[in-house]
N, C-alpha and C positions, 0 to 999 in steps of 0.2 A: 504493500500500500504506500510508500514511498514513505513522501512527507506529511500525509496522514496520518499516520500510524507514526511517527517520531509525536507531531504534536498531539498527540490524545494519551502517550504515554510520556510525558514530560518529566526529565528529569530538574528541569529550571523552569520557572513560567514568570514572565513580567508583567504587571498588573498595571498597564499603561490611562493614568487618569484618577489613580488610588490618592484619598484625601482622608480625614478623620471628622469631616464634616456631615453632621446623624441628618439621615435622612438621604442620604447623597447617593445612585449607585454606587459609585467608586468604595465606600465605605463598606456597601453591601457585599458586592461583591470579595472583596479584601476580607470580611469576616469569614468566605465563605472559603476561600482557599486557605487561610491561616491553620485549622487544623489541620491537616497535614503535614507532617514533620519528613516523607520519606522523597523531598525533592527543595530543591532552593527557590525563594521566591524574594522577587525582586520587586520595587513600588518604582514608579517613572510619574515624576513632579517636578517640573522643574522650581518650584518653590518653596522643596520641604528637600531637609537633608534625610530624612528617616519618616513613616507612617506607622503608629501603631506596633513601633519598635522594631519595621521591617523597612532595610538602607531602602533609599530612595536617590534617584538621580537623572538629572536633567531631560535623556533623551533614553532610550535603548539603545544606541549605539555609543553613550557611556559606560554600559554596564562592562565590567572587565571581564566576562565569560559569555559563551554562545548561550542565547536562550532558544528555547524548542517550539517556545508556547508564548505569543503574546496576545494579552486582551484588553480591548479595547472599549473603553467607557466617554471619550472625549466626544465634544460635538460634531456632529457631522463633515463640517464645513474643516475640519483638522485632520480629519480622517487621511485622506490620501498622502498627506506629507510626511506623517508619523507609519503607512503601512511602506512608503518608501525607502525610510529610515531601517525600518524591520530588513527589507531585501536588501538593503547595502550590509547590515549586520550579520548575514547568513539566518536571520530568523525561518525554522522549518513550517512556519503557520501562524496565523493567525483568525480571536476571535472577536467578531464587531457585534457590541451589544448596543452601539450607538444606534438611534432613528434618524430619518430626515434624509432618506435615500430616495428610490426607484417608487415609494408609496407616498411621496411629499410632492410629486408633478416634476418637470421639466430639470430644474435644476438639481433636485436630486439623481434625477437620472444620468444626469452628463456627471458628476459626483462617480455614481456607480459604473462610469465608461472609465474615469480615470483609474481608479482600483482594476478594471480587469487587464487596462494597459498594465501597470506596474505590477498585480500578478502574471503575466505574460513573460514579461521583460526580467523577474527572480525568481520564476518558479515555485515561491510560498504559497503553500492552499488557504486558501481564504470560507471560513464559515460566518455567513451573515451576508451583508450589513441586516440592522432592525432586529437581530433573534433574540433569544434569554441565552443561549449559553449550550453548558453541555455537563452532564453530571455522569461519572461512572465511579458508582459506588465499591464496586467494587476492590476499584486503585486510591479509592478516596482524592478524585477531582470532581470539584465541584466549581466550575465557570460562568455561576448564573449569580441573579442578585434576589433569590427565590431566600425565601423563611423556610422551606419545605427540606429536611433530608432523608431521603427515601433509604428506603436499608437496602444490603444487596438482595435481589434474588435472580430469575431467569427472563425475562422480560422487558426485551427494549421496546423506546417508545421513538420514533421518529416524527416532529410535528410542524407545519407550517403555522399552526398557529399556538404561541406562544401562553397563551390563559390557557385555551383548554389543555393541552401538557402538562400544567401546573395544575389543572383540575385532576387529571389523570393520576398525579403524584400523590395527590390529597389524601384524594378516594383507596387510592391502594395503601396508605399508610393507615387507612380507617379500617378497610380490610384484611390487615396484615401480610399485606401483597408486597415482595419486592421489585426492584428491577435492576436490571445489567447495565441500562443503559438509557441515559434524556435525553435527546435532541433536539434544539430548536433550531431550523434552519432558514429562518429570514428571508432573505429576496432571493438567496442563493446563486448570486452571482459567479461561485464557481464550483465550491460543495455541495452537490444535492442528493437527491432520495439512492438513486444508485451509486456512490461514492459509500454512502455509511452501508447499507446495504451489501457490500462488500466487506467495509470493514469489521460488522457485527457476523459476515459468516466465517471470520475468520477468531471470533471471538469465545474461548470456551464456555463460558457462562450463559451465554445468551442460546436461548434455548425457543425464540418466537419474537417477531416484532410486531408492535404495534405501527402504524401511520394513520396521521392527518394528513389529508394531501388538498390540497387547492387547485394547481394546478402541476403539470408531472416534471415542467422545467427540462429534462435534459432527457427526452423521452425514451429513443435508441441506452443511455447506458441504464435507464431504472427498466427496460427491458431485461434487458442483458443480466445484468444482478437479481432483479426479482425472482427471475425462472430458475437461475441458480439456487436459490435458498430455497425456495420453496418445492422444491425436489426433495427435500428433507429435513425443513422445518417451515410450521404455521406462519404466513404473513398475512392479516388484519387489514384493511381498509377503509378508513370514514373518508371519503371524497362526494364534501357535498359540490352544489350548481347544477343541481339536476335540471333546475329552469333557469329563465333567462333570466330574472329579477335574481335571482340569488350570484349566477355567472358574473352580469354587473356588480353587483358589490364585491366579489372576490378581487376583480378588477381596480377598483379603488381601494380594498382594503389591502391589495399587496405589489399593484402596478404590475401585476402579471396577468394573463389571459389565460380561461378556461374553454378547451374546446367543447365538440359535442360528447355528452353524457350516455350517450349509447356506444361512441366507441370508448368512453372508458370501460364500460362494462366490459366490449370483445376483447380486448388488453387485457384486463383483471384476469378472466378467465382463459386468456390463452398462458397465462405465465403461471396458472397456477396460486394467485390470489383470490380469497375470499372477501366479497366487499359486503358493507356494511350500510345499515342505512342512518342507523341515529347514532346519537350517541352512549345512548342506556346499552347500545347494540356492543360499542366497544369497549367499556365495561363488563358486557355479561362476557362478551367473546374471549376477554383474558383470564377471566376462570376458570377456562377449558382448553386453552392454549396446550395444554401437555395430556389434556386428555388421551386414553390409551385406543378406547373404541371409540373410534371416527363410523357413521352409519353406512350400514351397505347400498341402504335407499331410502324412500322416501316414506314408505309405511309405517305410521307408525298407532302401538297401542296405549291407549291411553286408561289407566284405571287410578280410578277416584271414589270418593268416599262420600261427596256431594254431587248430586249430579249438575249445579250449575257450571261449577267447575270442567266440567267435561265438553261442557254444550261450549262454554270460550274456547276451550284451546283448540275445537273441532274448529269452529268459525276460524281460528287465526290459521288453523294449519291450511284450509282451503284457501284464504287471504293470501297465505304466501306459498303456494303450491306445493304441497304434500298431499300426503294421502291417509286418512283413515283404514288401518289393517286390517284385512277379512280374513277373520276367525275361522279357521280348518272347523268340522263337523263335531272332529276328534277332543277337540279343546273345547267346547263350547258344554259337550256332554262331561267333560271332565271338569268344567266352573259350575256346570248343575249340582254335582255330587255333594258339593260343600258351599258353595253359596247359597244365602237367603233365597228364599222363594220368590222374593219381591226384585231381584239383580236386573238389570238391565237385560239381559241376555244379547245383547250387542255392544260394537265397539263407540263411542267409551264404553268401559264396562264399570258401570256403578254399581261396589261391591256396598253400598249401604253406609250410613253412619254410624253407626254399632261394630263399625270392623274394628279385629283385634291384629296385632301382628303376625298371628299364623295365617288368617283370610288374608290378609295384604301379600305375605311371602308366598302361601301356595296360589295366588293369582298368577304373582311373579314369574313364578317356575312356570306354571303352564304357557304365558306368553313367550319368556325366552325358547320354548321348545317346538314354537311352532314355526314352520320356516314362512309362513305369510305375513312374519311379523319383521320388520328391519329394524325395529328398537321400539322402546319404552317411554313413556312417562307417566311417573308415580306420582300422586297429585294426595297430599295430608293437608285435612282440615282437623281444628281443635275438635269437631264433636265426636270424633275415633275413641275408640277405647281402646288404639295404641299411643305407644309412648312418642313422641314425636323423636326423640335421641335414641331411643332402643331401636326401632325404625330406622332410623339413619344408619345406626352399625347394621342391621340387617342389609338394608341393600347393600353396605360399600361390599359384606363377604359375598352376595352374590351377583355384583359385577365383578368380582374379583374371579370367577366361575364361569364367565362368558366372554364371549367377543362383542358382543350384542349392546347396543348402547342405550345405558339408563340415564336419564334425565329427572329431575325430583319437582317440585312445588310444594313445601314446606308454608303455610297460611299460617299466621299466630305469635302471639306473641312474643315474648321470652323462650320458652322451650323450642318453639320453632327455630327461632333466629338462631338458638346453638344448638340444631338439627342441621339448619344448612353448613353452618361452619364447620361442622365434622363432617359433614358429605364433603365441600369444596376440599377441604384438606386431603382428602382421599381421591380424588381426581374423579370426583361425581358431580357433573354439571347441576346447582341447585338453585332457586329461586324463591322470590315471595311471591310470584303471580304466575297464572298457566301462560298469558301473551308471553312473557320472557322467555320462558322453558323451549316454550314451540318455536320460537324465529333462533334459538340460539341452537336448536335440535336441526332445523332446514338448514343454518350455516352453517354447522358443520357437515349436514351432507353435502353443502357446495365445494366445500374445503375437499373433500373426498372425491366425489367427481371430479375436479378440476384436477388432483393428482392423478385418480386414474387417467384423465388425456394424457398427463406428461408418461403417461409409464404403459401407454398403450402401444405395442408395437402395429405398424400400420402393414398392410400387405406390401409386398415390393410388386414396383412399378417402373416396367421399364424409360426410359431417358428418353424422351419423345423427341425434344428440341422442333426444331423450324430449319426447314431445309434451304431456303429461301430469307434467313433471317436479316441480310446484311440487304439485300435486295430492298426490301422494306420499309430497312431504318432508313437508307435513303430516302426512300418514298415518303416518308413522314415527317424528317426534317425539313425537305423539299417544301412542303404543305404548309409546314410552322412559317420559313423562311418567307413564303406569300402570303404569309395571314391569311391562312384559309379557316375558317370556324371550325369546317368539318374533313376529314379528310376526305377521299371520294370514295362513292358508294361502291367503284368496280378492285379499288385499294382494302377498303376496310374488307370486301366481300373473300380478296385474295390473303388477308392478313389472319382470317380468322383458319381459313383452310390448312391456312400452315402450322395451324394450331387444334388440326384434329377435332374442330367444334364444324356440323351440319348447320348448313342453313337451308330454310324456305328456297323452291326454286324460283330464282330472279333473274333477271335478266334487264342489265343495264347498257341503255341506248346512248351511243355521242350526237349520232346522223337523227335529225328529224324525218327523214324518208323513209328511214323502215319502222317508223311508227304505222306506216300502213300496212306491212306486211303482216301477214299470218304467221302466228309464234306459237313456236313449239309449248312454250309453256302450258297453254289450253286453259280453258274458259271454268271456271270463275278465275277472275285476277284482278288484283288493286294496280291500277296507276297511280303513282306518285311523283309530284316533281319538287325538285330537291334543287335548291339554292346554298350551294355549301361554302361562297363565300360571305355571305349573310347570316349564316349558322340557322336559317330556319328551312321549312316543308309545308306546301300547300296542302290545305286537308286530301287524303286519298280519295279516289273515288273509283267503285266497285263496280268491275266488265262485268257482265254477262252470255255477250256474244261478238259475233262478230261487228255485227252495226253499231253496237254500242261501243266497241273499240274505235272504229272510224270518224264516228260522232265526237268521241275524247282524243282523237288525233286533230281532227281539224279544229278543235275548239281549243290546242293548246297551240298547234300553230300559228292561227290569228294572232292570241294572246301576245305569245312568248316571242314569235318572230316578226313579224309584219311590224309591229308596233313597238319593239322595244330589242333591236338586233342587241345592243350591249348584254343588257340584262339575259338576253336570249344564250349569250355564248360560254354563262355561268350558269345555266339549269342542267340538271340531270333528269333523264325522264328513267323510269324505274318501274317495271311491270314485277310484278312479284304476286306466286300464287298465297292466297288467304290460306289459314290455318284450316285442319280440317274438324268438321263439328263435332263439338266435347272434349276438344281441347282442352289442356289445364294453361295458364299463364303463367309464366315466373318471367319477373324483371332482374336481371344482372346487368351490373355496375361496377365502375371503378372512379371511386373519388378522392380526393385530395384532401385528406384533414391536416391543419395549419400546426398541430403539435405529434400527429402521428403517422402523416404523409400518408402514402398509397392504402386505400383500404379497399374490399370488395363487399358489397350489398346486392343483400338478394332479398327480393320482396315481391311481394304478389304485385300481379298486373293490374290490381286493381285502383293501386294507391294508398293504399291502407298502412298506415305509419305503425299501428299496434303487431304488426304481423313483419318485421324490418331484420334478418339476420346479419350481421357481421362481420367480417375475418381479415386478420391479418395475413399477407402476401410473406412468404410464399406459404401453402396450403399443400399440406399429404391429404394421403387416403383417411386417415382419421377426420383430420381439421374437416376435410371437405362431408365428410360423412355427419359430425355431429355439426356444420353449419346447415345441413339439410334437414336434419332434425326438427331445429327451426321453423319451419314453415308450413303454410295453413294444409297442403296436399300431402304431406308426409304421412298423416296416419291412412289417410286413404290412398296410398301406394303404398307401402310395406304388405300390407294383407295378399296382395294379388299376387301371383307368379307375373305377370305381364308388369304390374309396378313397380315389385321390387329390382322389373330389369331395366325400367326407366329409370328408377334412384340411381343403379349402377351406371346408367349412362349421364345424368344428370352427375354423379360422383367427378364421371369422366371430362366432362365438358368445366365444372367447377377446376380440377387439375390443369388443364389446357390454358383456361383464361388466366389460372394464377402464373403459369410459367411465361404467357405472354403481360401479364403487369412485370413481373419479374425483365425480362428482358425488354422493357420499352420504357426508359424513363422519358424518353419521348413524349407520351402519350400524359396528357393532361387529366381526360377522362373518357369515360366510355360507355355505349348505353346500348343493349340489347335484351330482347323477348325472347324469353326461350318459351317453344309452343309443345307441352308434353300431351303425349295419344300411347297409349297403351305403351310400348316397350319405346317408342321412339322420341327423339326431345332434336329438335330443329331453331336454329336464331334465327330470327328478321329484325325489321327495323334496327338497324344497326348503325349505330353516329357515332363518332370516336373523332375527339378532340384532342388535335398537336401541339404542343407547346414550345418553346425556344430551351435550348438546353444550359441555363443559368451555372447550375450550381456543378461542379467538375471535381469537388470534394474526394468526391469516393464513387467508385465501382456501381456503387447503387446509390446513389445519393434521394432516390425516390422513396427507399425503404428502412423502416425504424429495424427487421429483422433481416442480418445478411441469413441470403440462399446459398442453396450448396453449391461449394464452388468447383464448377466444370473443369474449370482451368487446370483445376490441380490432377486431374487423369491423365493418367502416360498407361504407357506398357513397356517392359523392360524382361526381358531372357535368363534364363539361367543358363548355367553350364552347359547341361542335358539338352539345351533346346526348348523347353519348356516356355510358353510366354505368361508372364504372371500381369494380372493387371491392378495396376496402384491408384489408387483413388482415397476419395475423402469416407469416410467410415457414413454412413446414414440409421437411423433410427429401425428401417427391417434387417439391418445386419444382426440382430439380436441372437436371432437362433444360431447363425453360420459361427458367432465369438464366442457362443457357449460351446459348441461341438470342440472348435478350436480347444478351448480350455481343458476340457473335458478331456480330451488326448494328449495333456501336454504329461512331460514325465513332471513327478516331485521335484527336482532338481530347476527344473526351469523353472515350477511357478514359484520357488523359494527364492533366486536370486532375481525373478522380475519382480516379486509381491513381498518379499522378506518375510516378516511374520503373521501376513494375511495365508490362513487355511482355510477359509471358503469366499468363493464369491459369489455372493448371493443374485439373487436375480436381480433386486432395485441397484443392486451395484452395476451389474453388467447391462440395465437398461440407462443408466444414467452413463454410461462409458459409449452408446452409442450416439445417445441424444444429446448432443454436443452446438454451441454456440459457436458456431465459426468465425463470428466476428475476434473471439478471444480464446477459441480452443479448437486446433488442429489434428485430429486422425487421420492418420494414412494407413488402410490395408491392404494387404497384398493376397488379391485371388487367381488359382487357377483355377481350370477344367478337369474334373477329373474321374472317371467315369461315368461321364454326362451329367455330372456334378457338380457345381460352386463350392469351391474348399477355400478358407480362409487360412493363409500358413504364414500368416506375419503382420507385423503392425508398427506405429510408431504413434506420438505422440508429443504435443506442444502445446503448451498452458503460457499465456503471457499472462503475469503478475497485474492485478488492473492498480490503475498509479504507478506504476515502474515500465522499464523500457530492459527488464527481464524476462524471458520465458523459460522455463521447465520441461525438461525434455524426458521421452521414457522409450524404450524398445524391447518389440517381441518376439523373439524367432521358434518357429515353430521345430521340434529336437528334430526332424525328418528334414528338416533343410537349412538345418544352420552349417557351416563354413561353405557357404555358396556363394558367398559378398552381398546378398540381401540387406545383411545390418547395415553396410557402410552406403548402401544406395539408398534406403532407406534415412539415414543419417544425413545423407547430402540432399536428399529430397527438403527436409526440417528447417535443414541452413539455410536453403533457397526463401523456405517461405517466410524464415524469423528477417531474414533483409527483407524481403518484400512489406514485411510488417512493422521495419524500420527498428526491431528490437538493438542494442548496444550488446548483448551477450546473450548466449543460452548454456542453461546447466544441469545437469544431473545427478542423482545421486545413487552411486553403484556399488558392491558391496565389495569389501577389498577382497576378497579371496577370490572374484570374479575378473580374474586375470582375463581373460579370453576379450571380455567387454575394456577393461581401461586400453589394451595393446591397441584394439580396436582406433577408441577415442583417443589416445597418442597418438596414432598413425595419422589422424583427420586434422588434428592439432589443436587439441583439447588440453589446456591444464588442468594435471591431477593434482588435489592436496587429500592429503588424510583426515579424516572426521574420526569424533567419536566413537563408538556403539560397532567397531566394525565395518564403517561406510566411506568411501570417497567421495569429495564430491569431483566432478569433469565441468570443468567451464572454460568457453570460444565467447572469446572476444571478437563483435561483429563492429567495434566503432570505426568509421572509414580514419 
């Protein structure tokens, strides 16, 4: 983490703007780092020789030692000359709890252009301007001017806004909740949500984050980082601006912009976050944070002891889409046996008022036993004739007996409230109301689902590409170059082809003379004409025969040519046959969101904004499978053999459009109808807007998530003749790297894995599902009795904040001394310079002679480590 991680564990920190004046930040803050005795701290005054008995001195670039850590409490307007000072002094960071930035208007802003110059120009990571600070209890820093000190526990908080955080810290000291970690990150000029998000998954403690987010600031790296952590720890989201009155005030409240709130949704859930709605929400949500049973679905049983209680949390679970579990045959006749006569005999199951802790427990059991049940909720009113703590320890032992998730609602007073405290301490989600219990019961099924996407292996697919692709782009910048609105219909018709998506048969006329002629197309047919440098289209209008073709020839000829030859030599005439009847509609889309760039949308034809799916580019077989899910025709195709092979075809065309958004930063946006009939799915109406190619950044500069990179495929020989082909690893390699595994001798997986003796599956799914923007695989397959064999690998992790990566290799025992490693090896170097890294390193074990001779050879320095390991590191600085 570079300079991140120097300044968050500081061994010096200077407290720039420290006074003894009560009431003052500077003061506040200072009380707050003074405990701390296991690092040096410095006060920066130029008016006091000492503060509260800690030296003091003019500037930070008086102090006589490097500091790691400075913070900042001075007025705005002083700011950038004192962060100056820091970077002339080698300062590794700095934190601005000052206001009167980016959320003060205009001259704030140019304030906040100057700090990112001068962090630019020394490299210092900068947290803030505008935030509270930064508390990690654990190392006992505390950088805020907060009354609040939270104790340690597991739990960081990441917050754009600064009160609720402190609300946050409150509530969990009332709770007995600790955390790992505060964050307030202010205007986050250059730290934000994906920076700490990195550095808390590098963190042992921290064991789930929380966030506030406003808006996502640095969208591409809280990508990147998100999906990371939440591969294997809970991430939390309050992100309100769901509407536009709220968007606007985020706007004024922090001089940033909120995009659209439906794609923050596809975001949350493509990476593996859980979003939230209130804030009761994030609070319930960190009490479950380490919960052990996450839900398998959505069913759940509900038993109560009152029945109004039953009747709310059914309402809430329908409110936010769950399901009430239907009771096997089995079960129901087994709640006869010992239930009151008077029980509900459905789900809720009100076992009566008069229940004692055996009717509560053998409720229990029967629901955990029935597989139509995907979890629980146990709902205790005072008029039980159970104990409401005896109860408590009952359920913690038998969820402690299942996988199945219990959820509690404890009503009452005193005995209640230290009923739920012994449930929450046992990692039993519990509540004072059934609304809580149920929306904290459906987010964590969201929490679950949205893991299984990341860990869903997708079918493999082969590499379609566009054969025609370079042909194209030309065609398309050509189009931007003349500001053409639209590209043309006989271009968009050939771009989509190359992309394996059918369309409606059409047929696009240049010559107005063979508008009279008989077209193969045949009758019924839409004429349409098409102004593509205008960006618009005359309404269609619908042949029926031949006379009424003729009729619509000469009536556009008049129009269009007689009378207006200019405008005539910019129309497209466009004969295209209509859908056939009982067609379903689906609209696809490709648009441009101002924080999250290229997105695709699919929606019904109707217009219907409630019914609007989502997804981020690029798109597998998965993504494109549960974006279809989505949509109003999906239950009615799955049922049919003919639908569910339109879905697959609809899968298909979904795939196609993603790898042409993917290869077209060209393209601005793009709008077609797909028309689905029994197995088949057809585009018309197809406009696709080109845009001027601005931004020359990166590779993809259109996309927050890089796609697999092509580039990196070669094929390379062995000894034998054999050709092996090297490429970047993808998420259905899953089975072919467990085979691999599975055949490797002891000896190899010891010196590749040291003291890893199994690789579990979420390991070896997480080793396939790989962020290429910051982690490279390369494996190497042959043929081998008609067979795909995986017989080797490599591997590069660039450090995020460093201009390091981590390198790893795998040779399969049946082909190592072939020069595999070393090719593989020079493959790694290529790409860490491409990635501009300054060194790559590894760490191999020293008895594994065969690997350093290797890295010697390549020109690797070896040094000796601890524990039996060396490390290998190439120096890549030109």
């Amino acid at each position: 983490m570079g300079g991140l991680a120097k300044m968050l564990n500081p061994q010096s920190v200077a407290l720039i703007g420290a006074t003894e004046r009560e009431g003052s930040m500077g003061k506040a803050v200072l009380m707050n780092l003074l405990p701390a005795t296991n690092r040096t701290l410095y006060a920066v005054n130029p008016n006091r020789k000492s503060v509260l008995g800690i030296p003091s001195f003019p500037s930070v670039g008086d102090i006589p030692s490097r500091v790691d850590l400075a913070v900042i409490v001075t007025p705005a307007h002083t700011v950038p000359a004192i962060v100056r000072e820091c970077g002339d002094a080698g300062v590794a960071g700095a934190i601005i709890l000052s206001a009167g930035f980016g959320e003060a208007g205009p001259e704030g802003k140019g304030l906040e252009r100057e700090l990112v110059d001068i962090r630019n120009k020394y490299g210092l990571r900068i947290i803030g301007p505008n935030c509270l600070g930064v508390i990690l209890p654990h190392i006992g820093l505390n950088c805020t001017f907060l009354s609040t000190d939270p104790k340690p526990g597991q739990i960081a908080i990441i917050s754009q806004s600064g009160a609720l955080g402190d609300a946050i810290l409150d509530w969990g000291g009332a709770m007995g909740i600790g955390f790992s970690a505060f964050v307030s990150l202010g205007s986050m000029i250059d730290v934000g949500f994906g920076d700490f998000i990195d550095f808390l998954s590098q963190d042992y403690w921290t064991k789930s984050i929380l966030i506030y987010m406003e808006y996502v600031g640095d969208a591409r790296g809280f990508i990147s980082a998100a999906r990371g952590f939440a591969m294997t720890k809970p991430l939390i989201v309050l992100k309100p601006g769901r509407w536009k009155g709220s968007a606007q005030a985020i706007a004024a409240h922090t001089g940033g912009r909120t995009g659209n709130d439906r794609v923050y949704d596809a975001v949350f859930k493509r990476v593996g976050v859980v979003r939230v709605r209130e804030v009761s929400d994030l609070f319930n949500m960190a009490e479950v944070l380490d919960s052990r049973h996450l839900p398998r679905g959505p069913k759940l049983a509900i038993i109560t002891n009152t029945g109004s209680v039953g009747i709310i949390a059914s309402d809430t679970l329908a409110e936010f889409g769950g399901e009430l579990a239907c009771l096997s045959d089995e079960s129901a006749k087994e709640l006869d046996s010992f239930l009151p006569e008077q029980w509900s005999r459905n789900n809720p199951i009100d076992i009566v008022a008069d229940a004692d802790l055996a009717r509560y427990m053998d409720t229990v059991a029967v629901c955990l036993d029935d597989d139509g049940v995907d979890g629980i909720l146990v709902a205790y009113a005072p008029r039980a004739v159970a104990d409401a703590i005896e109860l408590a320890r009952a359920l913690i032992e038998a969820s402690r007996k299942t996988a199945k998730s219990i959820v509690a609602v404890w009503m009452g007073g005193e005995r209640a409230a230290e009923g739920r405290r012994i449930l929450l301490q046992s990692n039993v989600p519990a509540y004072a109301t059934p609304e809580e219990a149920v929306k904290t019961y459906l987010y964590m099924y969201s929490y679950r689902r949205n893991i299984d996407l990341l860990y869903e292996t997708p079918a493999e697919r082969g590499q379609t590409g566009a054969p025609l692709k370079n042909y194209v782009k030309a065609t398309v910048r050509n189009a931007a170059r003349a500001r053409q609105h639209w590209l043309s219909a006989s271009h968009s018709l050939d771009l989509l082809a190359n992309y394996q998506i059918s369309t409606t048969r059409t047929t696009v006329l240049t010559d107005i003379d063979s508008l009279g002629k008989v077209l193969d197309v045949g009758f019924p047919l839409l004429l349409k004409l098409r102004h593509p440098g205008e960006g618009r289209e005359d309404k269609p209008v619908l042949l029926n025969d031949e006379r009424e073709a003729r009729e619509a020839c000469e009536e556009a000829r008049r129009r269009l040519f007689l009378h207006d030859t200019d405008r005539g030599r910019d129309v497209e005439i466009i004969l295209q046959k209509p859908a056939a009847p009982g067609s379903h509609k689906v609209k696809l889309e490709l648009r441009r969101d101002p924080e999250f760039r290229s997105i695709v949308v699919l929606s019904p034809g109707s217009g219907a904004q409630d019914d609007v799916c989502i997804g981020l580019p690029p798109l597998n077989q998965v993504l494109a499978r549960r974006l279809l899910e989505g949509i109003a025709i999906y239950p009615q195709l799955k049922d049919t053999d003919a639908g569910r092979q339109a879905l697959k075809r609809l899968e298909d065309v979904l795939l196609g459009f993603s790898d042409l958004v993917v290869d077209f930063p060209e393209i601005e946006s793009a709008d077609l109808v797909l028309w689905v009939r029994q197995s088949d799915v057809l585009a018309g109406d197809v406009k696709i807007v080109p845009c001027q190619m601005n931004d020359r950044s990166s590779v993809y500069p259109h996309l927050v998530i890089t796609p697999y990179p092509l580039r990196y495929i070669t094929t390379w020989r062995l000894p034998d003749g054999t050709e092996a082909l090297l490429r970047p690893i993808r998420p259905e390699d899953e089975p072919m790297s467990r085979e691999m595994l599975d055949t490797l001798s002891e000896e190899s997986l010891r010196v590749r894995f040291f003291s890893v003796r199994e690789i579990t599956r979420d390991l070896l799914i997480r080793s396939c599902n790989t962020d290429y923007d910051r982690e490279i695989a390369i494996i190497a397959e042959i043929q081998q009795d008609g067979k795909k064999r995986m017989i080797g690998g490599n591997r590069l992790i660039s450090e995020p904040g460093t201009r390091k990566g981590q390198f790893a290799i795998l040779i399969h025992d049946d082909f190592q001394r072939m020069g595999l490693g070393a090719k593989l090896i020079d493959i790694l170097i290529g790409i860490a310079q491409e990635k501009q890294l300054d060194e790559i390193y590894g760490l191999v074990l020293t008895e594994n002679e065969k690997m350093l001779t290797l890295c010697r050879k390549l020109g690797f320095k070896v040094e000796q480590e601890p524990d039996g390991l060396s490390r290998v590191t190439l120096s890549l600085k030109a």
